[in-house]
N, C-alpha and C positions, 0 to 999 in steps of 0.2 A: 623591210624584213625579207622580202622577195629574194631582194638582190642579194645582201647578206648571206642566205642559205643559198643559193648559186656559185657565191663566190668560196663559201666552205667546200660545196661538192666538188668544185675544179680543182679546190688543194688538195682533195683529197683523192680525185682521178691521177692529177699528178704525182703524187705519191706514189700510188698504186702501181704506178704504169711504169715507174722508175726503172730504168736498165743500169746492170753494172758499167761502172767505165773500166779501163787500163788506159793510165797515162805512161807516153815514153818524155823524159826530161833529162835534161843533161845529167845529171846526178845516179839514172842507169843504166846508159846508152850502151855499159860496158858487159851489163849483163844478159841471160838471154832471156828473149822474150819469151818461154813457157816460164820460167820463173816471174817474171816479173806480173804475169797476168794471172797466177794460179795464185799470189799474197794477196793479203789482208784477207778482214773479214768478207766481204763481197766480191770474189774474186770475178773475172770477165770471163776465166777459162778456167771450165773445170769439170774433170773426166775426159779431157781431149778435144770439148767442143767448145769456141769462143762465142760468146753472144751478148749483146751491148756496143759499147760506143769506144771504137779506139781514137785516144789523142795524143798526136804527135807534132811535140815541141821540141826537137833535135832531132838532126838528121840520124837516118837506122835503119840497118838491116835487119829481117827477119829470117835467122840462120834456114838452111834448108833443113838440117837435123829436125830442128823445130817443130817448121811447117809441113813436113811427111810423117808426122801423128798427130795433127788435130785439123779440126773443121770449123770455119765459121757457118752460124746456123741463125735461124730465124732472123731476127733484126739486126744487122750489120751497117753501124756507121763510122766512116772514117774521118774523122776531124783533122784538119792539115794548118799547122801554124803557119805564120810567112816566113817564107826563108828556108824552109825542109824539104827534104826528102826521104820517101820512104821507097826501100826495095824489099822486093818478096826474094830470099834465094830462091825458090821454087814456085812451081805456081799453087797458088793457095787453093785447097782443093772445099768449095762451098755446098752444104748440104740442101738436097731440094729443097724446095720451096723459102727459100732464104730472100729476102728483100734488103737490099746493101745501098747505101746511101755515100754521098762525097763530099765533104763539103770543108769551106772555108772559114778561119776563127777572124781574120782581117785584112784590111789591105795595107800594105800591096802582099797578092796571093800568095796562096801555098806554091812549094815548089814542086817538085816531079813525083809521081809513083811508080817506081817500075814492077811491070805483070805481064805474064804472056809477053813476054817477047820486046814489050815497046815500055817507051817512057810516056805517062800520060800529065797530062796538064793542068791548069785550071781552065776553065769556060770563061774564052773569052775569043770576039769575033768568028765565032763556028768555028778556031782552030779544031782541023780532027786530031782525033786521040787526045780528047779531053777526058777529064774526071767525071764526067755524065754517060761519054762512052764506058768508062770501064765499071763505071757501078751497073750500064744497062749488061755490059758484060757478066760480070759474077752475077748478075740476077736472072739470068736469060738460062728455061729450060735446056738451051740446047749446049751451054758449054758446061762443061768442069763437072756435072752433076755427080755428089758424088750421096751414096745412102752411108747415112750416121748408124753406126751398128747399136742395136739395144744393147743396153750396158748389161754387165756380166753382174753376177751378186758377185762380193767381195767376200771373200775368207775373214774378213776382220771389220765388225760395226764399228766404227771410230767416232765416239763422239762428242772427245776436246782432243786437242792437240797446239800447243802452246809455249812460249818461252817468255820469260820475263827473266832482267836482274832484281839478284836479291842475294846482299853479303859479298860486294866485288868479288860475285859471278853469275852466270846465267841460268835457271834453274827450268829443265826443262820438263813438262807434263804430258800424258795423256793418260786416256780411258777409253779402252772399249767395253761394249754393249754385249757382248757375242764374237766368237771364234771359231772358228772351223780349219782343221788341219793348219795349225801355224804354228810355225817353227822359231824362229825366233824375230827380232825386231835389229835395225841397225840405226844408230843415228849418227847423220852424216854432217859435215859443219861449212861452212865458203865464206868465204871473206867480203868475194863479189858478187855473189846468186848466181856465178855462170860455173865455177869449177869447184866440185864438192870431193871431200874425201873421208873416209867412217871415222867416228869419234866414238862410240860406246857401240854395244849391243847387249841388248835383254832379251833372255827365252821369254817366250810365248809361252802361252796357257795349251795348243795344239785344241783342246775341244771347250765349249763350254756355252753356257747362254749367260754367268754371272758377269756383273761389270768389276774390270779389275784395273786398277790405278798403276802404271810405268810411271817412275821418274829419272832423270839422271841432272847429276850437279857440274856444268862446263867450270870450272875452275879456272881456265886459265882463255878465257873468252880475248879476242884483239880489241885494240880500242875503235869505235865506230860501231856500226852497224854489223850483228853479226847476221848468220841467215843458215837454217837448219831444215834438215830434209828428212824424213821418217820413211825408211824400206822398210817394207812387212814381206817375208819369204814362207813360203808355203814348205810344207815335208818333202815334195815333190820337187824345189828349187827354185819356182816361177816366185816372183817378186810385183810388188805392189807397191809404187810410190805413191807418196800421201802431200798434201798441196804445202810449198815451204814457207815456215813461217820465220820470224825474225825479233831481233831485239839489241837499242842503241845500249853499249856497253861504254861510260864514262872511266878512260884511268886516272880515279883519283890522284894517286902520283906523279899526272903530268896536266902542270902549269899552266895555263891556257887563258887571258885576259884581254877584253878590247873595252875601250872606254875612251869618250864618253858612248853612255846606251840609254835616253836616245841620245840619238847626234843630229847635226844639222848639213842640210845640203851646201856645196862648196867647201865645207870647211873636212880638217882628219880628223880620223878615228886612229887610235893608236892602241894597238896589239903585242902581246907577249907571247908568246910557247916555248917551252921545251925544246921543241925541235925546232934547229936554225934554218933547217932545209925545206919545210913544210910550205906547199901552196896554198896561197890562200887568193879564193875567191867571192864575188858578191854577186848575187844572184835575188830575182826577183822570188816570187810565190811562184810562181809557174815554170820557172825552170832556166829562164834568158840569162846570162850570164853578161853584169855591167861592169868589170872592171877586175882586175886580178894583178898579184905579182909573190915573189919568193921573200916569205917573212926571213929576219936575223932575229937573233935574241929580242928586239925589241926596233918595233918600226911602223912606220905610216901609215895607211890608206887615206889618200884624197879621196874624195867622195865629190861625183861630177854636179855641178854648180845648179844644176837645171834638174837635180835630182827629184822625182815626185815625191810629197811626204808618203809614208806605209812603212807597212812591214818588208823586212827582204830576210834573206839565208847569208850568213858571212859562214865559209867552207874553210876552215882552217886545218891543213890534213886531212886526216878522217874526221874529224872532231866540227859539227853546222854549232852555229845561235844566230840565235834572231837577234835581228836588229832594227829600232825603229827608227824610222827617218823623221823629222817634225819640223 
């Protein structure tokens, strides 16, 4: 019984203690990384400051634009696949007392980070300008220190903000809580989460404390993944971007078949779409990319012989399914 209630309280420390991730995977190398770490529900950054566990399984830049408005703060770890790299365009500027961590997901190690100036490594024979140097670096009062500014109150309590399909197209929500001097709202739409352009705009309330319900209907959403950005503009002009959220939009009208599902190692899976031109690749859960080539109307994937059984991602265009291996 002892043990039992020990072993409940450490699930539940663990729990407790949990930090957001942001993974980077091949699937959004292309996008940037304040978008990518500001989605989902638990995002890694948010209001400017990063804090949890970054992991990177494809090589990536983090734009300078980027990293000249936000800070990593408190617990900072960096997870490094094998085989990657990650660059800072800029030097990442980390808030006092911040404790940064390095580390590796397997062997053979991670590959290079570059910061300040250098390329750093994994730990291994005291090579200097390892991954233990530059986490003592970003941890170290005397470099980079930079103060996190108290956050400002916001013109606008925001408290949903969301898109689902529904009726091939994308239906997007929110509600605020409270308003003060707001002018109107914009919603912005990206195809990739890295380049956004306005799609709707609704006045604002300008004053109020009642909760008022925004919606707008995207009609004509891309097939994939689309990804929405909510500006909030004050009377004054100053603007207020709100964290992006997203939603996988299916074109029923375009054809898209692979089978068998499940399939077996060594042997093909055979694939249909619409579109003759469309790449299709296979990818694990985590992001590794096993095998690829340019579908026709109708054609192959061999699937390598030594395959492990699971689940994997088959990327056909914009258009992922899963596929079980057995």
């Amino acid at each position: 019984m002892k043990l039992l209630f020990s072993l409940l309280l450490s699930g539940i420390s663990c729990t407790v203690l949990a930090q957001p991730v942001c993974q980077i995977v091949s699937q959004n190398i292309n996008q940037d990384f304040c978008t990518i770490c500001s989605s989902g529900p638990d995002p890694a950054l948010v209001d400017g400051v990063f804090t949890g566990t970054l992991e990177v399984y494809s090589t990536y830049t983090i734009s300078a634009s980027c990293l000249s408005g936000i800070y990593f703060a408190s617990n900072f770890t960096i997870s490094m696949d094998k085989d990657t790299d990650l660059i800072f365009g800029e030097d990442p500027q980390v808030a006092d007392g911040t404790s940064v961590s390095i580390t590796v997901m397997q062997s053979p190690q991670g590959g290079y980070i570059h910061a300040f100036g250098k390329n750093y490594v994994p730990v291994k024979n005291n090579n200097p300008d390892n991954y233990d140097d530059l986490a003592a670096l970003m941890s170290s009062a005397a470099n980079n220190r930079a103060v996190v500014p108290e956050p400002q109150a916001l013109p606008v309590t925001l408290v949903k903000w969301q898109a689902s399909v529904a009726e091939n197209a994308v239906a997007l929500t929110w509600r605020t809580a409270g308003e003060s001097s707001n002018d109107f709202f914009i919603v912005e739409h990206s195809v990739n989460g890295l380049h956004f352009s306005p799609l709707a705009e609704r006045s604002g309330a300008t004053d109020g404390e009642a909760t008022i319900d925004y919606t707008y209907r995207h009609a004509t959403p891309s097939p994939g993944t689309n990804f929405y950005r909510l500006v909030q503009y004050d009377l004054d002009g100053s603007a207020t971007l709100f964290p992006v959220v997203s939603a996988y939009f299916r074109n029923d009208r375009s054809a898209t078949a692979i089978y068998p599902n499940p399939a077996t190692p060594g042997n093909a899976i055979h694939i249909t779409a619409d579109d003759q031109s469309a790449p299709v690749a296979l990818f694990t859960l985590n992001g590794r990319k096993i095998a690829g080539l340019v579908v026709g109307s109708s054609t192959e994937l061999s699937l390598p012989p030594d395959l492990p059984p699971g689940m994997y991602i088959l990327r056909i265009g914009t258009h992922s399914q899963r596929l079980a291996v057995r």
